[in-house]
MARBAPA-575529 format. One line per 10 residues: their letters; for each residue x, y, z of N, C-alpha, C, CB. Coordinates in steps of 0.05 Angstrom, whole numbers, plus 5000, padded with zeros to 4 digits. Glycine has a CB too. Example, Ala and Ser with C-alpha at 12.3 -4.5 7.8 and 13.67 -1.06 7.14 Angstrom:
REM MARBAPA-575529
as) 5264:4886:5156:5246:4910:5156:5264:4934:5156:5226:4911:5181; 5257:4955:5142:5273:4979:5143:5258:5001:5157:5282:4988:5114
END
This chain:
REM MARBAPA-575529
xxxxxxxxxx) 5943:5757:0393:5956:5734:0381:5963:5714:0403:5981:5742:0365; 5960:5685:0398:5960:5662:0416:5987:5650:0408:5934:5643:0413; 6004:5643:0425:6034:5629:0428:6034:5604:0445:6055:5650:0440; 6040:5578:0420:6039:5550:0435:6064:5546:0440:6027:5526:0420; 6072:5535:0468:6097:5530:0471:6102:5506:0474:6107:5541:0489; 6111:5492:0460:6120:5460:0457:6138:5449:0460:6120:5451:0439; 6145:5426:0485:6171:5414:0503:6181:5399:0472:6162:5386:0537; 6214:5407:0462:6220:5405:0444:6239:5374:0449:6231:5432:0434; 6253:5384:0470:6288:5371:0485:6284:5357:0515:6315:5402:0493; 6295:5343:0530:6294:5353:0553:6322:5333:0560:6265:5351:0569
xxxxxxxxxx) 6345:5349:0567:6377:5335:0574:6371:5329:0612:6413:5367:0566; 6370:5299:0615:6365:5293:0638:6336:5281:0643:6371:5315:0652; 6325:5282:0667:6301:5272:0663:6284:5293:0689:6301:5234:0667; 6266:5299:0665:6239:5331:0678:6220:5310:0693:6212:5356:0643; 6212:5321:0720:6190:5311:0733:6162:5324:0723:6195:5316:0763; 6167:5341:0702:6134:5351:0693:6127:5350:0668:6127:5381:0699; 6150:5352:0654:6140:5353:0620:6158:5329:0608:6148:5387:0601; 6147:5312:0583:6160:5304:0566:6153:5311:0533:6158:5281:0573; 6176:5306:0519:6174:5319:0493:6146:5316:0482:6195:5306:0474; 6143:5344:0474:6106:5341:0452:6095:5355:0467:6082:5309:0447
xxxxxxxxxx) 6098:5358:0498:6085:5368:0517:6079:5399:0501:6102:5366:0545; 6055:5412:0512:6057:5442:0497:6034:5449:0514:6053:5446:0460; 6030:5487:0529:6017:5505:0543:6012:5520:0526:6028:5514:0562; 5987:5537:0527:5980:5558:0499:5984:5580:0516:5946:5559:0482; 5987:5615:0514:5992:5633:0516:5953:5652:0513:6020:5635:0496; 5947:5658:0515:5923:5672:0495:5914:5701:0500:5896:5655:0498; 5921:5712:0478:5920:5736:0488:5944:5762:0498:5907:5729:0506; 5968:5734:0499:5990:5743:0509:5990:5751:0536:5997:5761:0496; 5966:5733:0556:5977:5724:0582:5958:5711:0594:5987:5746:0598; 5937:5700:0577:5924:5671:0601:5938:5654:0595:5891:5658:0601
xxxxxxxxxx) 5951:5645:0618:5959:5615:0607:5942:5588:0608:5982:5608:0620; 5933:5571:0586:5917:5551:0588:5930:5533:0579:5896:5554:0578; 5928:5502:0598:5940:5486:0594:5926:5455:0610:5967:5498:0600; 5932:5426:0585:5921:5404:0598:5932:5401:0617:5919:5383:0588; 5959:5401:0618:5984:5383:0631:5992:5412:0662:6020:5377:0597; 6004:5401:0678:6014:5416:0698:6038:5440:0684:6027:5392:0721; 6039:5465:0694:6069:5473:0682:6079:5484:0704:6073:5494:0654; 6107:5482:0697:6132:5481:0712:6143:5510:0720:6154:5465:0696; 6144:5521:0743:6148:5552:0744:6179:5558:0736:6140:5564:0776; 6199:5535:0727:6218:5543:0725:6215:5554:0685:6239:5520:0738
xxxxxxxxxx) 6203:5535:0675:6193:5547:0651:6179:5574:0641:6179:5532:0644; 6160:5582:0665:6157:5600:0662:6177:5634:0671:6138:5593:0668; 6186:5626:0687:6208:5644:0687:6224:5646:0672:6220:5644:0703; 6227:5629:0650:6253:5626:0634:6237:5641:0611:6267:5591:0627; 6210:5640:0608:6199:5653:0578:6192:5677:0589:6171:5638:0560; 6189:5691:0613:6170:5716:0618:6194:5736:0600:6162:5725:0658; 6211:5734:0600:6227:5759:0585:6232:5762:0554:6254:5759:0596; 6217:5736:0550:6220:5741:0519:6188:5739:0500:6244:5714:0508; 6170:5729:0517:6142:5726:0504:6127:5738:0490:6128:5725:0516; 6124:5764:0514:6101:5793:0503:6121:5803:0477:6096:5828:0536
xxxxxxxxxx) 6148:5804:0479:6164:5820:0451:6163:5796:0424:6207:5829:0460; 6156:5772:0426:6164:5754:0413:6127:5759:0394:6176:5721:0435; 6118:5773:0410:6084:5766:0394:6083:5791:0373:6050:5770:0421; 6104:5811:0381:6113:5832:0357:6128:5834:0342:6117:5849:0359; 6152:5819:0344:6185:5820:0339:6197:5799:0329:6200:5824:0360; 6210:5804:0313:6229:5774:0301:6250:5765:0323:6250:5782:0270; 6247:5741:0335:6267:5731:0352:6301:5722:0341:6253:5706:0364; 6304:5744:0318:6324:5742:0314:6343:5763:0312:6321:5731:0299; 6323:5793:0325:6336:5813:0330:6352:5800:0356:6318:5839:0333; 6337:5783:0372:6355:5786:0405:6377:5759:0398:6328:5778:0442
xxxxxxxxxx) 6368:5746:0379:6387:5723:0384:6370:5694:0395:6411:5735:0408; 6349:5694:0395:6335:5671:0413:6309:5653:0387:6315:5691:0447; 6317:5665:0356:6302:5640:0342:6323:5618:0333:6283:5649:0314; 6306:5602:0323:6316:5579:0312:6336:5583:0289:6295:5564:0305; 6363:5562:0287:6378:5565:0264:6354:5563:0229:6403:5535:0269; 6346:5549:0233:6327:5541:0210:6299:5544:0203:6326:5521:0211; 6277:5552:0222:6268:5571:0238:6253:5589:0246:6276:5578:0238; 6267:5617:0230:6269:5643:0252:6244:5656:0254:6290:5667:0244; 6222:5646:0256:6201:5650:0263:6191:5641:0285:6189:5646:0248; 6209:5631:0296:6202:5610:0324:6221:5623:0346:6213:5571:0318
xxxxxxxxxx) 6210:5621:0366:6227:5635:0389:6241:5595:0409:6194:5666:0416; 6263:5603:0417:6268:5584:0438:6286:5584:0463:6275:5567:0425; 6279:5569:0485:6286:5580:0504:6284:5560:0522:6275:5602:0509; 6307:5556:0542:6306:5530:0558:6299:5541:0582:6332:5511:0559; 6290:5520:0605:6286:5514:0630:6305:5526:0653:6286:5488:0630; 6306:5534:0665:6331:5542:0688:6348:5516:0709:6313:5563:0713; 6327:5503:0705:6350:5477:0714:6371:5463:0706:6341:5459:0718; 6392:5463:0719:6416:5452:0708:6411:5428:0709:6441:5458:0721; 6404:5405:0699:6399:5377:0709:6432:5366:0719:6383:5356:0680; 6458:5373:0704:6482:5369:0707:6492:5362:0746:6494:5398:0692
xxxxxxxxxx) 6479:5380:0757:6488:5398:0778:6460:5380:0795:6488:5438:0771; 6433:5379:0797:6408:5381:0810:6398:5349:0803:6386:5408:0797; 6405:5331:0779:6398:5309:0780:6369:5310:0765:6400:5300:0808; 6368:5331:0765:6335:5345:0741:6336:5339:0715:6331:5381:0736; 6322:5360:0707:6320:5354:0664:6321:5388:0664:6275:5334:0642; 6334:5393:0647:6333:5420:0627:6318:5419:0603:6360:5427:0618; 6290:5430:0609:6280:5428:0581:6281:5450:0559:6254:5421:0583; 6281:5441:0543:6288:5459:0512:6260:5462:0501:6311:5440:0485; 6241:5488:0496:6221:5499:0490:6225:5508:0460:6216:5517:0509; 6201:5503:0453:6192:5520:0425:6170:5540:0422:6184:5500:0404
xxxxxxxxxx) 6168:5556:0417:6146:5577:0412:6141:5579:0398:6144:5596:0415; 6117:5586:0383:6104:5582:0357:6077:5612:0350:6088:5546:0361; 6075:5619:0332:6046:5642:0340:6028:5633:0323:6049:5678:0334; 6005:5635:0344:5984:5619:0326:5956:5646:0318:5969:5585:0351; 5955:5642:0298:5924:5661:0291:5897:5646:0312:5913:5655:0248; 5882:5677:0295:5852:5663:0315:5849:5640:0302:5818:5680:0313; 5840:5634:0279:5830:5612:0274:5846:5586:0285:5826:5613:0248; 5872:5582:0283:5879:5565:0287:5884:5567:0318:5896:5561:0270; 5891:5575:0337:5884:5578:0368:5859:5558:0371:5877:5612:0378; 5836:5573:0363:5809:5562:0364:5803:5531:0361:5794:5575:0344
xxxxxx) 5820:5528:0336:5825:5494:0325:5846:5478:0339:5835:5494:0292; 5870:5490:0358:5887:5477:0372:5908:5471:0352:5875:5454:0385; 5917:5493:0331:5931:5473:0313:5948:5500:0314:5916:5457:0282; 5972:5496:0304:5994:5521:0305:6003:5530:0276:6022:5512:0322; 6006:5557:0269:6019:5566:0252:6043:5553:0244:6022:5587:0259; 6051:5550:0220:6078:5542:0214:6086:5557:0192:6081:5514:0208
END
């Protein structure tokens, strides 16, 4: 199963992503992507990804109020503190077919 992650938020201003922005997962670990990604993003999803492609993200606490089929998870930068952007992520799971087509499960 393939997981699109899509720049939802971003409080401050990100030097790599702006909202819409989105990296695909495939396989549950090539990552393929148009746009550059940000290693602080990826450190912020490695602990919740591989369980999120089996598991409701609402056993841990990390889906959406409205939702809970969606996992979410922000950036490690404080922009507050660093003058950065904290971006706010969405995860999504996509079937073969739709992976293939670029289009995401809902």
């Amino acid at each position: 199963m393939d997981l699109k992650i899509t720049v939802q938020s971003i409080k401050g201003t990100c030097p790599v992503y702006k909202v819409g922005d989105h990296f695909i997962l495939k396989d549950g670990y090539r990552l393929t992507s148009d746009i550059p990604v940000c290693m602080h993003a990826l450190a912020s999803l490695m602990p919740h990804y591989n369980a999120f492609r089996f598991a409701d993200p609402g056993r841990w606490g990390a889906a959406g109020k409205h939702e809970r089929n969606k996992l979410y998870f922000q950036c490690l930068d404080p922009y507050e503190y660093t003058g950065g952007g904290t971006v706010v992520f969405e995860v999504s799971r996509m079937d073969d077919e739709e992976a293939d087509a670029g289009t995401v499960v809902r």
